[in-house]
C-alpha positions as MATLAB code, in Angstrom:
seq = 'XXXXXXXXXXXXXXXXXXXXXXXXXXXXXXXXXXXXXXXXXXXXXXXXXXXXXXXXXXXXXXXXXXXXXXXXXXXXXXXXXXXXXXXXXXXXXXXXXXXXXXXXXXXXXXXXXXXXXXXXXXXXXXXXXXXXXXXXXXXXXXXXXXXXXXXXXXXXXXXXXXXXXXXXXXXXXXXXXXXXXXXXXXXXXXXXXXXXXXXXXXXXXXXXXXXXXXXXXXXXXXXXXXXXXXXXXXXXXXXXXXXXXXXXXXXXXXXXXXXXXXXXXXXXXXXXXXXXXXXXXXXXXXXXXXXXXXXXXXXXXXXXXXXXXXXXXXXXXXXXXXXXXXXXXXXXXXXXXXXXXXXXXXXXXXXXXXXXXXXXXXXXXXXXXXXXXXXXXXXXXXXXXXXXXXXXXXXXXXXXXXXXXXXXXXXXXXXXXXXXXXXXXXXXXXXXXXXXXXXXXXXXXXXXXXXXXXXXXXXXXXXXXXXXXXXXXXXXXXXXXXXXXXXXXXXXXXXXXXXXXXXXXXXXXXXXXXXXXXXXXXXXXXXXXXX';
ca = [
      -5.555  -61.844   85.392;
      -1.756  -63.304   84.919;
       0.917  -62.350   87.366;
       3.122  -59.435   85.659;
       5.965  -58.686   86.894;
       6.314  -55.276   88.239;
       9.939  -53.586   87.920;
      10.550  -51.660   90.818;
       9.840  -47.673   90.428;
      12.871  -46.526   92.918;
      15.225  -48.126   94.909;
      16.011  -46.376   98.119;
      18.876  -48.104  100.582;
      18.381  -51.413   98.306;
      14.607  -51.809   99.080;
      12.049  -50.993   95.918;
       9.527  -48.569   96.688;
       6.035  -50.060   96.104;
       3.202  -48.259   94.938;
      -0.656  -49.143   94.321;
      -4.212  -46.309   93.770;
      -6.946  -43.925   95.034;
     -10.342  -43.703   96.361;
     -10.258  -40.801   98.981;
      -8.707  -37.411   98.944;
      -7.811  -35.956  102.130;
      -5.753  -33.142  103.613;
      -2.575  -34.434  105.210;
      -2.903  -34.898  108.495;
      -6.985  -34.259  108.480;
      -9.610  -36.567  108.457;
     -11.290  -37.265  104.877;
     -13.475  -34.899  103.274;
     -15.626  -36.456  100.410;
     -18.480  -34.785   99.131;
     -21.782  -35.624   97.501;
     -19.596  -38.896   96.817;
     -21.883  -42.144   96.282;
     -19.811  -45.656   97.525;
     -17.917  -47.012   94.090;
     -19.194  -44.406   91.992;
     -16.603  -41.861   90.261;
     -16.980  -38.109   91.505;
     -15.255  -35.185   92.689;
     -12.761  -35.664   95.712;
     -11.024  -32.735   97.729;
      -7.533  -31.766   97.126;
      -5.863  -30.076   99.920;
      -2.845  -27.462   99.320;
       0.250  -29.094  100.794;
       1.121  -27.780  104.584;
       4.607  -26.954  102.938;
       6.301  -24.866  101.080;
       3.349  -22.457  100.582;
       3.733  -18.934   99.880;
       4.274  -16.221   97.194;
       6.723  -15.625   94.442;
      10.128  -13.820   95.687;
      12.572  -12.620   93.061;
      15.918  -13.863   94.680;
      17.952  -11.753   92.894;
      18.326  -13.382   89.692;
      16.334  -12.580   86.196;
      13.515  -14.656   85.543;
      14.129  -17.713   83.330;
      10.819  -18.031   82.144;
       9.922  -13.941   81.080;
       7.724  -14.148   77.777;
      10.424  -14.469   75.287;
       9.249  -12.933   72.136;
       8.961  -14.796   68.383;
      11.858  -13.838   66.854;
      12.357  -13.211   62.579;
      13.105  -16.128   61.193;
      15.796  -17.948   61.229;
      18.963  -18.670   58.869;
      17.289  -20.753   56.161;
      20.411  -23.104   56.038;
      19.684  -24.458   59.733;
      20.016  -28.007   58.922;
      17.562  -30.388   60.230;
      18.937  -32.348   63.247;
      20.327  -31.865   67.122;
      21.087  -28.110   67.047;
      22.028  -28.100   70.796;
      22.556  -30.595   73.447;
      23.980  -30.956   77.008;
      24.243  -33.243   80.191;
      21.717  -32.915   82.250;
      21.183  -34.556   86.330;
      23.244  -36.889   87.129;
      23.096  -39.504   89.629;
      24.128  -38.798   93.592;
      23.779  -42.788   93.511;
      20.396  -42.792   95.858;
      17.568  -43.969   93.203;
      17.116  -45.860   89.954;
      16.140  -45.267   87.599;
      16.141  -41.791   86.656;
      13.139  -41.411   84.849;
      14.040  -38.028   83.585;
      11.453  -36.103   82.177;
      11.604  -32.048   80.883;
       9.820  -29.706   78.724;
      10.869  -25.924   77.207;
       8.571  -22.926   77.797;
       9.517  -19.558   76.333;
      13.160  -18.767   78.080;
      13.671  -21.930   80.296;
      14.017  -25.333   79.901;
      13.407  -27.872   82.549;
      13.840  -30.964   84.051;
      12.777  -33.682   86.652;
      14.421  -36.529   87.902;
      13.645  -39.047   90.914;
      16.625  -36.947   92.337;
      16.235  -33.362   91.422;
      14.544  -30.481   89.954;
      16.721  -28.511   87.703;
      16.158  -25.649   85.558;
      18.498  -24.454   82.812;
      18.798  -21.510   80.286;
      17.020  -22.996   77.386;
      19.866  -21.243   74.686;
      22.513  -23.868   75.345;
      20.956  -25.545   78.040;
      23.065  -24.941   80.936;
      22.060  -25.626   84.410;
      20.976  -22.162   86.342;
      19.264  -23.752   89.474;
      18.829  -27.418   90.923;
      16.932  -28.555   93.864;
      16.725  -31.848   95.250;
      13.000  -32.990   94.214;
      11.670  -34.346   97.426;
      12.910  -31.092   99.534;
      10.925  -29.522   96.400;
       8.205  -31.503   97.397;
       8.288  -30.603  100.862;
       9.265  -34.015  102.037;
      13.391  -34.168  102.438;
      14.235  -37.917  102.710;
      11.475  -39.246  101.600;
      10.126  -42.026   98.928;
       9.160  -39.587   96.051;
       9.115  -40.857   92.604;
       7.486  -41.042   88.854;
       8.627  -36.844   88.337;
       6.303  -35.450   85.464;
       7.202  -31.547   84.123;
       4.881  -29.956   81.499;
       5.368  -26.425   80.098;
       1.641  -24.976   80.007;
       1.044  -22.492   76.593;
      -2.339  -22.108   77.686;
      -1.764  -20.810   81.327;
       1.592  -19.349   80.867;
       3.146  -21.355   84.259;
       4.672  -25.090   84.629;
       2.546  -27.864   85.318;
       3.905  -31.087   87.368;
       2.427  -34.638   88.981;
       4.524  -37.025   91.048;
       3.691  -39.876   93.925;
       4.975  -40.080   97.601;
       4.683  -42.249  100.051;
       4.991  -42.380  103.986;
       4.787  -45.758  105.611;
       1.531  -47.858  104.273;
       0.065  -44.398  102.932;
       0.291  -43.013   99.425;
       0.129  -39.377   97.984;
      -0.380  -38.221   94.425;
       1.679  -35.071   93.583;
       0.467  -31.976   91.708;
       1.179  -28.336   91.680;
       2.210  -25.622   89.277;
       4.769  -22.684   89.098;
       2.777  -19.192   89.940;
       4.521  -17.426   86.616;
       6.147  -18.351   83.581;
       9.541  -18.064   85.627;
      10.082  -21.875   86.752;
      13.363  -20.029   89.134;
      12.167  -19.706   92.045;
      12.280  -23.725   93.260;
      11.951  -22.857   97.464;
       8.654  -20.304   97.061;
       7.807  -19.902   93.298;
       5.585  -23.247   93.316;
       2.387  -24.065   94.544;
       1.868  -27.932   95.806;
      -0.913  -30.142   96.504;
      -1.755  -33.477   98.242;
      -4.300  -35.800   97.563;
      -3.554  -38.594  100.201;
      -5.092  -42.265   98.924;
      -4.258  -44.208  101.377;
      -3.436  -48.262  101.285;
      -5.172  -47.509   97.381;
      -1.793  -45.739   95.506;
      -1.317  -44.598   92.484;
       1.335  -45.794   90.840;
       3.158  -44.695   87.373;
       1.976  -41.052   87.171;
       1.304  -39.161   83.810;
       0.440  -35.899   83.302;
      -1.884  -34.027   81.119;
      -3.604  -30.819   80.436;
      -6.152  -28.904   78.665;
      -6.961  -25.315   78.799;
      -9.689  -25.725   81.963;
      -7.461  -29.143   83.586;
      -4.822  -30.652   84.774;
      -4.963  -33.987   84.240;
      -2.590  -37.246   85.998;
      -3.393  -40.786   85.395;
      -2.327  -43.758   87.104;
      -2.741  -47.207   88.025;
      -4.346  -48.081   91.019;
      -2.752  -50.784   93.041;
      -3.344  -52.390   96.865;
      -0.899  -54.490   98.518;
       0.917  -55.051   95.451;
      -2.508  -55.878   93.103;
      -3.533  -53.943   90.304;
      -7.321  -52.725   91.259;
      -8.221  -50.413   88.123;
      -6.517  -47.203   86.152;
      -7.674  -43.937   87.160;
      -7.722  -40.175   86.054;
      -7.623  -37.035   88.623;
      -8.561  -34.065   87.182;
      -7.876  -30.936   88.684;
      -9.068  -27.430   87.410;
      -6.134  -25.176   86.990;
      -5.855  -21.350   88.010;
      -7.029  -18.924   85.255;
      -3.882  -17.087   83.522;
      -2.287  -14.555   85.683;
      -3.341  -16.008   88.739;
      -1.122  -15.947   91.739;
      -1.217  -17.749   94.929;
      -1.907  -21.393   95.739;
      -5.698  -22.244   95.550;
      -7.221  -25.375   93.988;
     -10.439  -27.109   94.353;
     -12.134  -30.748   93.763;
     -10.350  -33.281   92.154;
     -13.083  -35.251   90.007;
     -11.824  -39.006   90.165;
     -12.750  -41.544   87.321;
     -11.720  -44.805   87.948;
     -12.276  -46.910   91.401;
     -11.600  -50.563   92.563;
     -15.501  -50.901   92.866;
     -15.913  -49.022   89.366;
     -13.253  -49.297   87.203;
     -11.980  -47.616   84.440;
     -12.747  -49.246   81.180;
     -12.476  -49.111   77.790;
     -15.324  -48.863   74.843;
     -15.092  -52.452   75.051;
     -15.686  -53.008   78.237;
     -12.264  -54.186   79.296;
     -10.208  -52.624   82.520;
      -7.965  -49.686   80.928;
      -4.572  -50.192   81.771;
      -1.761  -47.362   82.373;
      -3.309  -44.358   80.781;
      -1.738  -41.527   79.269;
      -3.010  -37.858   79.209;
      -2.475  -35.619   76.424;
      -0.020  -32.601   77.032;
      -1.789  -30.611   74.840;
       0.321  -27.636   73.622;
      -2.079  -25.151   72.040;
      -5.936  -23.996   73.055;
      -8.295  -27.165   73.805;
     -11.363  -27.206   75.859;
     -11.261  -30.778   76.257;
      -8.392  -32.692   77.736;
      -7.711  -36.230   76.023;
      -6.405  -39.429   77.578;
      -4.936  -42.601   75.766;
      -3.996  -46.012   76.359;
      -3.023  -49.152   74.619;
      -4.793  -52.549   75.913;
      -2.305  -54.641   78.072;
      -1.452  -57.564   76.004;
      -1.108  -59.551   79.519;
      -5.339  -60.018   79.650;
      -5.512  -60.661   75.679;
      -5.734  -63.852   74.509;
      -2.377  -65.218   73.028;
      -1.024  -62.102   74.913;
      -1.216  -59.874   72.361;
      -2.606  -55.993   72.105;
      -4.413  -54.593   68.800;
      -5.769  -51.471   70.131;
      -5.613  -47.860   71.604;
      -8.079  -46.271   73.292;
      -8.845  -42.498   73.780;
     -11.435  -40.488   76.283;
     -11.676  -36.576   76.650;
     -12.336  -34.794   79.574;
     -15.072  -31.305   79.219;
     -17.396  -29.517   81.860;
     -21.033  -30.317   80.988;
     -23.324  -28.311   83.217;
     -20.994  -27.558   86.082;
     -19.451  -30.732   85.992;
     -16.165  -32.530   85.007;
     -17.027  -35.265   82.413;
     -15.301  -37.977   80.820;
     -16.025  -38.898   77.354;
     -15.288  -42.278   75.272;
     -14.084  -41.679   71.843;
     -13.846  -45.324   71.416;
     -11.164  -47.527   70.729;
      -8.552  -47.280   67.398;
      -7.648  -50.280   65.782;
      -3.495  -50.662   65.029;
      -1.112  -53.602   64.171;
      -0.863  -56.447   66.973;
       1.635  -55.958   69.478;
       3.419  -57.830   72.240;
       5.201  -56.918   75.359;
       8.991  -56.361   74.338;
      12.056  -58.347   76.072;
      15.022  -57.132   78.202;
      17.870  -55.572   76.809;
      21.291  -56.884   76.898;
      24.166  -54.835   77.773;
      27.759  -55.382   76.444;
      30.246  -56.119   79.794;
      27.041  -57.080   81.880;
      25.085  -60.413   82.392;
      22.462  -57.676   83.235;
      19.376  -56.982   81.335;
      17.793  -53.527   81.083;
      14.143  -53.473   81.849;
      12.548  -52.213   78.091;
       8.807  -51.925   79.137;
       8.039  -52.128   82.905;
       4.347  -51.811   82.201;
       3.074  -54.688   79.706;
       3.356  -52.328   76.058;
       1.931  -49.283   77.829;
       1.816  -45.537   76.141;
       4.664  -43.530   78.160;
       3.774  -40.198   76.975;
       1.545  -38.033   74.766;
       1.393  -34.519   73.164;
      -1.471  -32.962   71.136;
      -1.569  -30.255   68.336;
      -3.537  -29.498   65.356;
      -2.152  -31.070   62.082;
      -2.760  -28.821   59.108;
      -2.298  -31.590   56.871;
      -5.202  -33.310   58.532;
      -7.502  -30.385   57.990;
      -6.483  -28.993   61.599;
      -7.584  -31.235   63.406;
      -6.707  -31.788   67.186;
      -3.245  -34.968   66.443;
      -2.534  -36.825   68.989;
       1.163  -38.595   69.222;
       2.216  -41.132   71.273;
       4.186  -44.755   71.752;
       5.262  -47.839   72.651;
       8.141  -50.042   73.134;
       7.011  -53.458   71.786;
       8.444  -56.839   70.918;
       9.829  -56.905   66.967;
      10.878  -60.112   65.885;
      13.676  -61.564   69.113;
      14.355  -58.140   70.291;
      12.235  -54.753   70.927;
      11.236  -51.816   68.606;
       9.304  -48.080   69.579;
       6.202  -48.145   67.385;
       4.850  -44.558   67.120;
       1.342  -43.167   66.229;
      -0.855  -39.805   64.946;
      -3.992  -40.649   66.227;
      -7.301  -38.317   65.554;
      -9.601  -38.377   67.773;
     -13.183  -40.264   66.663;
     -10.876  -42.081   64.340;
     -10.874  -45.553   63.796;
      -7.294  -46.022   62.740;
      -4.173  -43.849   62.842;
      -3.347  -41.157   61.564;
      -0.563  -42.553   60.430;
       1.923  -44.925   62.201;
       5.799  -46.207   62.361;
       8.003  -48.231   63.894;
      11.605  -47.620   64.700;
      13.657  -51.225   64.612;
      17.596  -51.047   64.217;
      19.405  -54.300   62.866;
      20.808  -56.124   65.832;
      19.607  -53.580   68.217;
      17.166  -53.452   70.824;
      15.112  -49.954   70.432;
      13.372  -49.180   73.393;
      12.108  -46.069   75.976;
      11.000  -43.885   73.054;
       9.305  -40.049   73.270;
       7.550  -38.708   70.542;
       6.280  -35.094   69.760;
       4.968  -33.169   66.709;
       6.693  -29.367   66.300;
       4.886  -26.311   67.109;
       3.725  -26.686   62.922;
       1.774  -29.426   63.429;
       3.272  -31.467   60.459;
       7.093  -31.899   61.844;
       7.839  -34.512   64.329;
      10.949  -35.943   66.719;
      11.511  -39.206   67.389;
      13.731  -39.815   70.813;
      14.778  -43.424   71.531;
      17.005  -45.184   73.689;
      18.948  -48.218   71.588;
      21.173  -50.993   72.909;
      22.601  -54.449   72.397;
      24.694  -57.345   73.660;
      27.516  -56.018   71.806;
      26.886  -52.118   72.620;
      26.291  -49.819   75.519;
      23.234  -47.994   75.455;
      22.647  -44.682   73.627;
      20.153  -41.659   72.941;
      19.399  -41.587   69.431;
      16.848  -39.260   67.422;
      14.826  -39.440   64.164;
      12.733  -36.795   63.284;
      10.362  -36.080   60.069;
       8.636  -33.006   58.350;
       5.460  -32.867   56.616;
       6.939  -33.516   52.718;
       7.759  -37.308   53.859;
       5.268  -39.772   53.834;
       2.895  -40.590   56.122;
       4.545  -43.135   58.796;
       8.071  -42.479   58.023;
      11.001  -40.792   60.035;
      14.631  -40.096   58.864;
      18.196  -38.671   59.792;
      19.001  -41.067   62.343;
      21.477  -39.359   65.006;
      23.259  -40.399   68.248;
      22.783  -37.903   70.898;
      24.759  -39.474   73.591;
      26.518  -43.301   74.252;
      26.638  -44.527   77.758;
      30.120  -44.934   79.260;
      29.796  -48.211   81.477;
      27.584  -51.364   81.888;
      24.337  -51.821   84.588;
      25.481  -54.279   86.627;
      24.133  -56.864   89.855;
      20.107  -56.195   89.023;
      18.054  -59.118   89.393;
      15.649  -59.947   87.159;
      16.476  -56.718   85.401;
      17.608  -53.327   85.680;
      15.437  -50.788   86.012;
      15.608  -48.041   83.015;
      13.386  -45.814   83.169;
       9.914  -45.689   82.884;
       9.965  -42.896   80.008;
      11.458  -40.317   78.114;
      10.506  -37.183   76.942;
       9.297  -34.945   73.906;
       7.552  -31.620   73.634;
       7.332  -28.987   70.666;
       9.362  -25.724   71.874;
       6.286  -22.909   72.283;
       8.197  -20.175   70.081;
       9.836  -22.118   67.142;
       7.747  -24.116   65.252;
      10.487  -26.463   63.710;
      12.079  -27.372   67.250;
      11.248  -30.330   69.448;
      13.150  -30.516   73.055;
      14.153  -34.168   75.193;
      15.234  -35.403   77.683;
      16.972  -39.220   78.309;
      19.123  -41.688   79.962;
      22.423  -43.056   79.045;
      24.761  -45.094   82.128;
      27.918  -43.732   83.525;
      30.604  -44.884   84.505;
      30.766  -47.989   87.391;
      30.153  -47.021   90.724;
      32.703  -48.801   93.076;
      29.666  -49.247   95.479;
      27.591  -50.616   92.437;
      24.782  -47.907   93.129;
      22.815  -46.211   90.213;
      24.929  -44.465   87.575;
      22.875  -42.681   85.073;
      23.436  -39.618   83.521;
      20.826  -37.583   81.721;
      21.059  -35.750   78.167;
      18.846  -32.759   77.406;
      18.618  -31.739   73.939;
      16.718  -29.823   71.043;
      15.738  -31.178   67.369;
      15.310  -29.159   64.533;
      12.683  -30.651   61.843;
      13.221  -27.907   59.638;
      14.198  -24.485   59.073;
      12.268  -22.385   61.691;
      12.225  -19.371   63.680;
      15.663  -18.660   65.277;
      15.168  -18.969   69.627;
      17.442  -16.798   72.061;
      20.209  -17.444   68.962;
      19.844  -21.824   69.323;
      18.692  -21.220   65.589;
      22.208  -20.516   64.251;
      23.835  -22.869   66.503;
      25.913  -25.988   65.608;
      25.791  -28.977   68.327;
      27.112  -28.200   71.637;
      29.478  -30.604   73.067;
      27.200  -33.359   75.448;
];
């Protein structure tokens, strides 16, 4: 396989933060507990609850964010397509870079991870309520936490999240949900669990789930070489449940069995499916790397599902889906900066996913996802509708701005299935970077996306990174649960210089309309709030 160079995840103290992939689950602290587990085969692993932070929901006082909001009437019918609220999110206390900011909206709340904190803000105009710094939210204050993934879960009512840790030569994968819909409560409301993988770490998180599973994959390094992808599934509590219980893991994908695609070749950097309405299965996509193609480029996707047959947690091939060739996009240049911004840190890979039944496609279970990949000299997001057991997309676009780099993209269908939101970062030698949206409804045609905003522009340069500067690994998207014309997300712009040179991002939460919809704690008959 060629060398890729890997961009470094987080910086802590001016030293990157490496992280490889799993074979063994084990209580922290125990010894490891494997069973019925045959040597290099894929099977169920143990996840321990985390010996922190345990314990049951306590009001504290305040009213819960996340109560059931109700559907309200609908809507003015003049709400005009577009960003019908927006707000700065984290910002930077100059320890890590990137940000990778991530967030999702559930019925009153809308929240957000960052390699630095946890925040969670009053989904109406999006104001910060409570913050916590994410590795004391983890349980581990001070140390090397990273690759923050927040899901809002329809089917279970709670919040779903992954991350990675590591202490020393050891690595942990991250995973836990809230015990209610109320995400407040960031010392006690949570439940958090380990699975320790030793010198094997996963690396590049994403999260997924279905109605039975969670779902995170990753890829599996050692000692800085990339061994195979792999999926954890975890069974999630039943809605209502309380408390912090969770069993086997199931574990597909192992350096002595990898995980690979209908063709036989190693799957790189997959991609679970946050699906937002009932599914008993739980997909996973990923594109091929274009790194171990010949002539380096990629020409397909591939998608699996995950179901219980017979007691057991299964995963399923749907087979690979043919799409245009891409490549591997370059840097970005930065106006002020001899600095390059890192546009895809993982060879072309899918950063995130959501699923929901298209009515124009008969109802049938859509997948959407992207890419940042090379267009012409600079870089482009290429988006996709995939079906699963098709052979070709849905439908697919591409996003390319003249004499602009487009890059770090996010991509979710509305709660009706036919909308969509485009969220994109955009940049250039003569330009700081911004946050841009596109968005489309179901009268355009297939492939196309319109209305081109600017959410937010950057306010200085990334400076002293060598080769690159680290960006972000993703963005995010995700259909609000109550309006069915709104799609929330979350992304990075740069702030101002630091006089130390340290990080400097800021973050931007925001919500799209793609249509008139159903008006949300009053955001319906809102104009843009200042950023």
């Amino acid at each position: 396989m060629p060398v890729r160079p890997l961009a470094p995840l987080i910086l802590l103290a001016g030293a990157s933060l490496a992280v490889p992939a799993p074979a063994l689950a084990e209580q922290e602290g125990g010894a490891a507990k494997v069973a019925g587990r045959k040597a290099g085969r894929p099977g169920p692993t143990v996840a321990a609850p985390s010996q922190y932070l345990r314990g049951t929901l306590k009001s504290g006082g305040a009213a819960p964010l996340g109560a059931g909001t109700p559907r309200t009437a609908p809507g003015p019918a003049g709400r005009a397509p577009g960003v019908v609220v927006r707000r700065r999110g984290v910002a930077s206390r100059g320890i890590f870079e990137p940000s990778d900011s991530t967030g999702s909206a559930g019925p009153g709340a809308y929240v957000e991870f960052t390699n630095e904190r946890v925040a969670v803000a009053r989904k109406r105009d999006l104001r910060m309520l409570r913050r916590r710094g994410f590795d004391a939210f983890l349980g581990s204050p001070g140390g090397n936490v990273a690759d923050p993934q927040i899901q809002w879960d329809e089917q279970g009512g709670r919040w779903l999240y992954a991350a990675i840790r590591s202490k020393g030569e050891t690595g942990y994968l991250e995973y836990g949900w809230s015990q209610t819909a109320d995400p407040g409560d960031l010392r006690r409301g949570w439940c958090h669990f380990t699975v320790r993988t030793g010198s094997n770490e996963p690396d590049y998180p994403k999260l997924g789930h279905s109605d039975r599973y969670l779902v995170v994959g990753a890829n599996v390094f050692k000692g800085g070489d990339f061994k195979t992808a792999a999926l954890y599934v975890a069974r999630k509590p039943v809605p209502g449940e309380r408390g912090c219980r969770s069993g086997r893991v199931a574990v597909f994908g192992t350096p002595k069995q990898p995980l690979t695609t209908a063709d036989g070749d190693p799957a790189f950097t997959p991609e679970p499916v946050n699906l937002t309405e009932r599914s008993g299965a739980g997909y996973v996509v990923a594109a091929d790397d274009p790194f171990v193609s010949r002539n380096e480029l990629g020409h397909q996707l591939m998608i699996w599902h995950v179901i219980e047959r017979a007691g057991r947690t299964v995963l399923v091939q749907n087979g690979n889906v043919a799409v245009p060739d891409y490549r591997v996009s370059p840097d970005v240049p930065q106006r002020g900066s001899s600095s390059r911004l890192d546009s895809a840190s993982f060879a072309a890979a899918l950063t995130q996913a959501v699923g929901r039944s298209d009515p124009a496609a008969g109802g049938r279970m859509a997948i959407w996802t992207q890419h940042t990949v090379r267009s012409g000299k600079r870089s482009a997001v290429r988006w996709y509708e995939l079906l699963p057991g098709g052979r070709r997309p849905r439908q697919t676009g591409i996003v390319r701005l003249p004499g602009r780099y487009v890059f770090n993209g996010a991509v979710s269908p509305a709660g009706d299935g036919t909308g969509a939101a485009l969220v994109y970062n955009s940049g250039s030698a003569q330009a700081l970077p911004d946050v841009r949206v596109q968005r489309r409804s179901g009268a355009m045609a297939l492939g196309r996306m319109g209305g081109e905003q600017v959410v937010a522009r950057s306010t200085g340069a990334r400076t002293g990174c060598s080769p690159s500067c680290s960006w972000g690994d993703y963005a995010a998207a995700s259909p609000d649960p109550r309006d069915l014309s709104l799609v929330w997300g979350s992304s990075q712009i740069q702030g101002r210089r630091r006089a130390d040179n340290g990080p400097q991002w800021v973050t931007v939460n925001f919500a799209i309309s793609t249509g008139p919809g159903a008006a949300i704690g009053g955001l319906g008959a809102r104009s843009p709030a200042a950023s």
